[in-house]
VMD Tcl script that draws the C-alpha trace (Angstrom):
set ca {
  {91.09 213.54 272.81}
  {93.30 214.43 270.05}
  {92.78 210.94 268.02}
  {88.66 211.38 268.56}
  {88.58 214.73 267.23}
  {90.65 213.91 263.97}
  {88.96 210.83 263.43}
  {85.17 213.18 263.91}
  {86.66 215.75 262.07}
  {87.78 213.74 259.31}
  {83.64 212.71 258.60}
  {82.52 215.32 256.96}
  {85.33 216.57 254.14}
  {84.99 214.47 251.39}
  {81.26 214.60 249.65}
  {79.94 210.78 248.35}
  {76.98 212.12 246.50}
  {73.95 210.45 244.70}
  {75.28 207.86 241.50}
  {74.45 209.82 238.02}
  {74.25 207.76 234.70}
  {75.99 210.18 232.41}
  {79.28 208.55 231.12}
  {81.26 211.83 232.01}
  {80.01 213.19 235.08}
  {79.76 217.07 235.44}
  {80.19 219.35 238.70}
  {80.73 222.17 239.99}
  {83.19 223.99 242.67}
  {82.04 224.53 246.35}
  {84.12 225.80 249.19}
  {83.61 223.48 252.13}
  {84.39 224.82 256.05}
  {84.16 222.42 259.04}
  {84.48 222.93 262.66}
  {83.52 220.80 265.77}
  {82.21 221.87 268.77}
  {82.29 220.52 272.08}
  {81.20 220.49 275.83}
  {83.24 222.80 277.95}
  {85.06 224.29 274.82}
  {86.22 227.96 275.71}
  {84.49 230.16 273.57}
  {86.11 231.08 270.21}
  {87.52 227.92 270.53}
  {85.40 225.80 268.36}
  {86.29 227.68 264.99}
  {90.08 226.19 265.61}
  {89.50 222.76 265.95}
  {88.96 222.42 262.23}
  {90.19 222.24 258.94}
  {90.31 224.99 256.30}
  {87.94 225.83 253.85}
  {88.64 223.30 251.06}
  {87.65 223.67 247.51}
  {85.94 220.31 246.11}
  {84.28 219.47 243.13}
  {80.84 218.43 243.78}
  {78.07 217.01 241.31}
  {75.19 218.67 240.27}
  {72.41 217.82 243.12}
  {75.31 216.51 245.49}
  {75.04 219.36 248.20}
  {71.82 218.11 249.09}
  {72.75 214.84 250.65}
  {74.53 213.85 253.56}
  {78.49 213.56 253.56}
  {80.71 210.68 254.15}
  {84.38 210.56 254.97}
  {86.34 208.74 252.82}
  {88.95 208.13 256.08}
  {86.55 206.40 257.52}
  {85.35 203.02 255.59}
  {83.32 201.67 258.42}
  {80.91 204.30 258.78}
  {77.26 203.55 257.88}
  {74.13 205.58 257.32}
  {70.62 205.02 258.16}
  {67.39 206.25 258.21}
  {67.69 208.81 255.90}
  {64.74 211.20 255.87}
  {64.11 214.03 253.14}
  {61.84 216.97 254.43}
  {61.58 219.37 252.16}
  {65.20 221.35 251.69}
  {66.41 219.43 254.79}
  {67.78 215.57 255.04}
  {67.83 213.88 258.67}
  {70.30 210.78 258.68}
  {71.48 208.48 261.51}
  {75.33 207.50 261.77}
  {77.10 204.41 262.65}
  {81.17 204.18 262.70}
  {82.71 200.41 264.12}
  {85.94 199.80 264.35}
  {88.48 200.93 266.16}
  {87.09 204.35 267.14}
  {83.40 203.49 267.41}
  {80.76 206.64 266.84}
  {77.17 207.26 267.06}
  {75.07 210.20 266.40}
  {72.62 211.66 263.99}
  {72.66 214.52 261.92}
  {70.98 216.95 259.31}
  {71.53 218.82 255.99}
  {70.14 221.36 254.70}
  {70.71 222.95 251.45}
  {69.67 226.38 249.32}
  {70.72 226.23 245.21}
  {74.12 228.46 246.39}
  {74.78 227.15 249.76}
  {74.14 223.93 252.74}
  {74.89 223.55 256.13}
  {75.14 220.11 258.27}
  {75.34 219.37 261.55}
  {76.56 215.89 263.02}
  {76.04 215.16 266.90}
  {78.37 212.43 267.36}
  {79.07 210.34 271.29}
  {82.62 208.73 271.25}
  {84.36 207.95 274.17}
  {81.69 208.69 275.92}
  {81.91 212.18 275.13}
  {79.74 214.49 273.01}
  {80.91 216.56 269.91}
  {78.84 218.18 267.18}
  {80.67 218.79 264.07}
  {79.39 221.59 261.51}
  {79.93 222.13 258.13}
  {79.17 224.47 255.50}
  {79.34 225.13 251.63}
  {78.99 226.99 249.34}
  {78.91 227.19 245.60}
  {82.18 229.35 244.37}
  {81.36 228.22 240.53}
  {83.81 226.83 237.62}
  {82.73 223.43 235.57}
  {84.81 220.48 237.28}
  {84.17 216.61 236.18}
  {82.33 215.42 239.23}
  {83.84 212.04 240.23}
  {87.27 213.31 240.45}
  {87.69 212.93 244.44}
  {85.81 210.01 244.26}
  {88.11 208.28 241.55}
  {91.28 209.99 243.62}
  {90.36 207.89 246.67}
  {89.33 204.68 244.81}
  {92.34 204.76 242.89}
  {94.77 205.64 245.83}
  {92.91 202.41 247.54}
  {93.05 200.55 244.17}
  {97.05 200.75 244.22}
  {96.96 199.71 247.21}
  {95.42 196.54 246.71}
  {97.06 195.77 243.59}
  {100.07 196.15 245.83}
  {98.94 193.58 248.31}
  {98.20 191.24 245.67}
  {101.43 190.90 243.89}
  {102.81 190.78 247.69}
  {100.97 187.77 248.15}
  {101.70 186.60 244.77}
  {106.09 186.80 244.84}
  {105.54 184.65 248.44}
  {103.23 182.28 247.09}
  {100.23 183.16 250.13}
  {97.88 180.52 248.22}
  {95.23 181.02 250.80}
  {95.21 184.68 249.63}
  {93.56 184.06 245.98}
  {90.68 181.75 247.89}
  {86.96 182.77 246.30}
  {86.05 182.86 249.82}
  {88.34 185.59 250.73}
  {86.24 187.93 248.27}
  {83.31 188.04 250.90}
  {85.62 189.99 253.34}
  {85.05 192.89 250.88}
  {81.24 193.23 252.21}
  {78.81 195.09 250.73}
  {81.47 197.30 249.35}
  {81.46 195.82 245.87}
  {77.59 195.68 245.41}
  {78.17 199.86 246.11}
  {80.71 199.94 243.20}
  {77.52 199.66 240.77}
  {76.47 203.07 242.58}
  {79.68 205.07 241.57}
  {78.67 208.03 238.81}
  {81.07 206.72 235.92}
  {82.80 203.74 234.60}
  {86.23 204.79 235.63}
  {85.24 205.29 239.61}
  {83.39 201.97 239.08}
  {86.06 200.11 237.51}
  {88.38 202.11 240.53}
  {85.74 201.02 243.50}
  {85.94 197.06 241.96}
  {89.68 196.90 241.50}
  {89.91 198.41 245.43}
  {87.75 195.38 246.45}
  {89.12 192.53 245.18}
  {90.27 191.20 248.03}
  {90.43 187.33 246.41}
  {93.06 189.29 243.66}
  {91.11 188.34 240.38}
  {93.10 189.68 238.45}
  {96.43 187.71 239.46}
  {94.46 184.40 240.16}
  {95.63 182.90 236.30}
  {99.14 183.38 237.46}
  {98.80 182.35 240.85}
  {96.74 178.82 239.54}
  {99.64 178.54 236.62}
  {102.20 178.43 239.73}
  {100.68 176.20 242.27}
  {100.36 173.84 239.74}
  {104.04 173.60 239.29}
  {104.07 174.03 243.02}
  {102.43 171.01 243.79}
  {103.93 168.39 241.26}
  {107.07 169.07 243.50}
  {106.72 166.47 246.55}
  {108.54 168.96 248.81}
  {106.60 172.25 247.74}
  {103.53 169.65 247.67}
  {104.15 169.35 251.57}
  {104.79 173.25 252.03}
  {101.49 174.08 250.41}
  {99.24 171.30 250.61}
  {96.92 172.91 253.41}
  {95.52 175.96 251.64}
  {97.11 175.23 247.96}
  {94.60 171.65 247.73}
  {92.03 174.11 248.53}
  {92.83 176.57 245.55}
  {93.74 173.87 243.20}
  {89.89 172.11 243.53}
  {89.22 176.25 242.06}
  {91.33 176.80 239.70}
  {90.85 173.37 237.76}
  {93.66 171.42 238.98}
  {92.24 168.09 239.93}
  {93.93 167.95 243.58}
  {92.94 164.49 244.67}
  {94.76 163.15 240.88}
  {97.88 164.99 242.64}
  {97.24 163.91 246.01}
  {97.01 160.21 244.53}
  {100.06 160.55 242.78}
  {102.52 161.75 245.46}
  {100.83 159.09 247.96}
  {101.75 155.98 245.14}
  {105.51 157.50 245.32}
  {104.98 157.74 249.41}
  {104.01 154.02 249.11}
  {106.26 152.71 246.95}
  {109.59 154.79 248.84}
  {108.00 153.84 252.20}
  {107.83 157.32 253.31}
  {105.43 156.83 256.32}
  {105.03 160.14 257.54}
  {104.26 161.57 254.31}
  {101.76 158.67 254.45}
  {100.52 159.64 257.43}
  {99.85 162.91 256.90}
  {98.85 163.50 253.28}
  {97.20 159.90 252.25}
  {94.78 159.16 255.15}
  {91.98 158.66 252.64}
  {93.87 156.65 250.24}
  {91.96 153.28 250.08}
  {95.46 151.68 249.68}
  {96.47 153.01 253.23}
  {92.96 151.90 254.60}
  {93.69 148.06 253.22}
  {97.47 148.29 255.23}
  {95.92 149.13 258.44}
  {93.52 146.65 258.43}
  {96.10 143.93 257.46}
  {98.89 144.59 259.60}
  {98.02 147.32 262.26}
  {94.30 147.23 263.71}
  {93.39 144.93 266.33}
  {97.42 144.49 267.20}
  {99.30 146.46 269.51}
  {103.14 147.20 268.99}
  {104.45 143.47 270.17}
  {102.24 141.65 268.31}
  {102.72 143.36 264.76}
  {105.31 141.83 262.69}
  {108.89 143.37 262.99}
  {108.83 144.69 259.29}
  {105.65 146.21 259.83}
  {106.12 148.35 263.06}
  {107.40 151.42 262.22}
  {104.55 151.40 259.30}
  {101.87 151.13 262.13}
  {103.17 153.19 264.54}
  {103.45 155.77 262.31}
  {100.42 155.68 259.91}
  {97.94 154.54 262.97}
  {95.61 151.92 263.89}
  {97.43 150.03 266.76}
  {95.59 148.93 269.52}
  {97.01 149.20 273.53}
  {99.06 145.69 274.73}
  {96.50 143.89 276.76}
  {99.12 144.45 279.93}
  {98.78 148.06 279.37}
  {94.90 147.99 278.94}
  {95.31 145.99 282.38}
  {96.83 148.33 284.06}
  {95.05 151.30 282.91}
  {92.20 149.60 284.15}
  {93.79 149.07 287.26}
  {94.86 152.53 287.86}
  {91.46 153.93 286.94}
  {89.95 153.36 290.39}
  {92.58 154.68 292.40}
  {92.70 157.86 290.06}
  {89.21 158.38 291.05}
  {89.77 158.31 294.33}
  {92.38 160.75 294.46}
  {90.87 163.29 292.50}
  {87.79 162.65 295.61}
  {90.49 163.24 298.26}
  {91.94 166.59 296.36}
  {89.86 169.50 298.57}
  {87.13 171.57 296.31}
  {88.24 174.34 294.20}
  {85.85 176.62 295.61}
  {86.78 176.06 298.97}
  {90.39 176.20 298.44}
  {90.31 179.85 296.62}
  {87.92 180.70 299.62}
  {90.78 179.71 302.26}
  {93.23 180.96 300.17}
  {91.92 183.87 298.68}
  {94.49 185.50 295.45}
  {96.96 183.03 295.98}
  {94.58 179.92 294.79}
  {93.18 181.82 292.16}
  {96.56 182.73 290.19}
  {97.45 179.32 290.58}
  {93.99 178.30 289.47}
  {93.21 180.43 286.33}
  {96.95 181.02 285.83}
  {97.29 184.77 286.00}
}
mol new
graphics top color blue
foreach p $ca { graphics top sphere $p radius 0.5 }
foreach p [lrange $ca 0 end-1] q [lrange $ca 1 end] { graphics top cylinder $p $q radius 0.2 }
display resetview
């Protein structure tokens, strides 16, 4: 109960209002009050299970539209419907703590009031909040750009983390989709600085690192052993940052060759044409006896040995009477019918 009301209560105390082109963005003050109510609360009650009035800085126009909790990033609106001095809205929240509900604003030139019905957990809470203008100049953006930049720090944070331990896969192009819609808002935000704030919290692909991070895999993968610690993902960021992989893939598989290093073969240089040309000389279409001594640990370990005809032989031999035992072995069905819980743990392993 505790966790759900925080979470609710949490929606409605910091304001995201409308984007404004001015390079400095003006507000004013506004004492904001919200308290939730809830089935089966004693009376009196509901005024407690709230926070206290806080004083925020809103823009000019901003009390007028629905409010948006910057604790909770997965929350979506929809349907927003202006009336007059009133604003309907429908609300969305995934996650962990998933919330539906609708709600509606309305707002004087000195004052609003919004209400929020909200069903989580399956139970039903209406949270309320009011404003009003208390006066003083303030620069508008300033809770905005206090969240962004808190999140920005953040992120910079987890970028040089991923940086010092060389997480290639981190710095991937395609890892910048993960940020959503988000970044397509940050053109929304009412000055450059909470823009340049909202882009530097979504760059989840770290931008701003990736010259580093390219410089160092480059190193990284002229080494033969760091080659083989970061070939998966590093090949992958290499092909971005204008590396030429497969010229460095080509070049560790000639010194694989030439030392005879099979399993570096095998794993790194399966489409080297050089590789191809060995199978088909001294490993396909022979099994293990038949392949020259020198050449059987190349073929076992590169591939492309076929079965000694005495083991295809048997195989075949064994194939019928497999088939008849697995006819002989009783039904599945019918064995967790006879034996109830006991067949099924056995069965599904639980």
């Amino acid at each position: 109960m505790r966790s759900v009301s925080n979470l609710v209560l949490a929606l409605p105390l910091c304001v995201l209002g409308a984007p404004a082109p001015a390079a400095e963005a003006t507000g004013e003050f506004w004492e904001m009050t919200t308290k939730m109510e809830m089935a089966g609360m004693p009376a009196g009650m509901a005024g407690m299970m709230g926070g206290p009035p806080q004083k925020v800085c809103m823009l000019k126009g901003q009390e007028g539209k629905p409010v948006k909790s910057k604790d909770r990033d997965d929350c979506t609106m929809s349907d927003v419907r202006p009336s007059g001095n009133t604003v309907t809205f429908k609300m969305t929240c995934s996650g962990k703590n998933p919330m539906t509900g609708s709600g509606e604003i309305t707002s004087t030139p000195g004052a609003f009031s919004q209400r929020i019905k909200m069903k989580a957990d399956g139970e039903d809470m209406t949270i309320v909040s009011t404003g009003k203008r208390i006066g003083g100049a303030c620069k508008g953006d300033e809770q905005i750009n206090q969240a962004l930049a808190g999140a920005a720090g953040a992120q910079a944070k987890d970028c040089q983390a991923a940086l010092d331990k060389n997480e290639y896969g981190r710095f991937l192009k395609a890892t910048a989709s993960l940020a959503g819609d988000n970044r397509a808002q940050c053109a929304q935000m009412p000055t450059a600085e909470s823009k340049k704030n909202c882009e530097a919290a979504n760059d989840f692909s770290c931008a701003k690192e990736r010259p580093q991070m390219c410089e160092r895999l480059g190193a990284d993968l002229k080494d033969r052993d760091r080659f083989v610690k970061y070939a998966n993902k590093g090949l992958a960021l290499a092909e971005e940052c204008g590396l030429g992989p497969s010229k460095i893939v080509e070049q560790h598989c000639t010194g694989g060759l030439e030392r005879k290093d099979w399993r570096f073969v095998a794993d790194h240089c399966q489409k080297d044409s050089r590789v191809a040309a060995l199978k088909t000389q001294h490993c396909i279409g022979r099994d293990y006896t038949s392949v020259a001594a020198s050449q059987r640990d190349m073929c076992a370990t590169i591939g492309g040995l076929g079965k000694a005809r005495s083991t295809v032989a048997a195989d075949a031999a064994a194939k019928p009477a497999a088939q008849q035992e697995a006819a002989n072995k009783p039904n599945a069905v019918e064995e967790a019918t006879k034996g109830g819980v006991k067949v099924l743990k056995e069965l599904f392993k639980f």
